[in-house]
N, C-alpha and C positions, 0 to 999 in steps of 0.2 A: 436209818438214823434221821430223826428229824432237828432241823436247821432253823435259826430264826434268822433273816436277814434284815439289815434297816438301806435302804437303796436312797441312794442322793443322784437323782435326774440331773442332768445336763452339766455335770460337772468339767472343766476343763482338763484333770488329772485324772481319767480311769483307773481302776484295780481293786483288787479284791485285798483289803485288811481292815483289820482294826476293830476295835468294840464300842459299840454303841449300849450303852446300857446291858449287856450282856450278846447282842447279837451282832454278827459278822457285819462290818461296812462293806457296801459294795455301792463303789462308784461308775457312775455310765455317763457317755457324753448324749446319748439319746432324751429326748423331752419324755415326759409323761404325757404322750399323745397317741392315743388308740392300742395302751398297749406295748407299743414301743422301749419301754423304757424296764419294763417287767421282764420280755426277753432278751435285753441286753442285760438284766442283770443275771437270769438262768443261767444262760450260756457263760460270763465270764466266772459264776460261780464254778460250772462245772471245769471249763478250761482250767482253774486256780487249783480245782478238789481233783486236777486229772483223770474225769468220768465223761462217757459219753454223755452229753446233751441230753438223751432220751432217756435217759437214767434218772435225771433230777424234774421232780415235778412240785408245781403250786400246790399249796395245799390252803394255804387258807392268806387273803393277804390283796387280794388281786388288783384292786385300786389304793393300794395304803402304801405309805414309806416301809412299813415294816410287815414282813413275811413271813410264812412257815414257810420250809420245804421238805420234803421227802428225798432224802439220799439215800439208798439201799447199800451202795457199795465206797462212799464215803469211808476214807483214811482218819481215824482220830487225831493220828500225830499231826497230821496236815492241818488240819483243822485250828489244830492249839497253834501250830507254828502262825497262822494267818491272826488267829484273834490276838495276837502279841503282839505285831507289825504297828 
């Protein structure tokens, strides 16, 4: 399944909801600094989609607020439940 996400760097309320123009929010307290802030949002995407980590990859996005990702084993239901939050 592919995912768009839109990521807000150094937020002080982490989690994963909501819609941004069509794609998943994901908040991280981590800066946009070498990286940083890209896999803090992977990893709490996947914690949220209950997938391992190595499961969810970049696909297109790598320096941008907003993302593709590749989730193979991604829950739909999950998914609706979070972009609704």
């Amino acid at each position: 399944m592919r995912l768009t996400i839109h990521v807000h760097p150094g937020s002080r309320h982490p989690g994963v909801g909501g819609n941004h123009d069509g794609a998943l929010v994901v908040r991280v307290r981590e800066r946009a600094v070498d990286g940083r802030a890209t896999e803090a949002a992977l990893t709490a995407v996947a914690e949220a989609l209950s997938v391992p980590r190595r499961t969810v990859t970049l696909v297109t996005g790598a320096t941008a607020r907003t993302k593709t990702l590749d989730i193979p084993t991604a829950d739909p239901p999950t998914l609706d439940r979070l972009l609704q939050l």
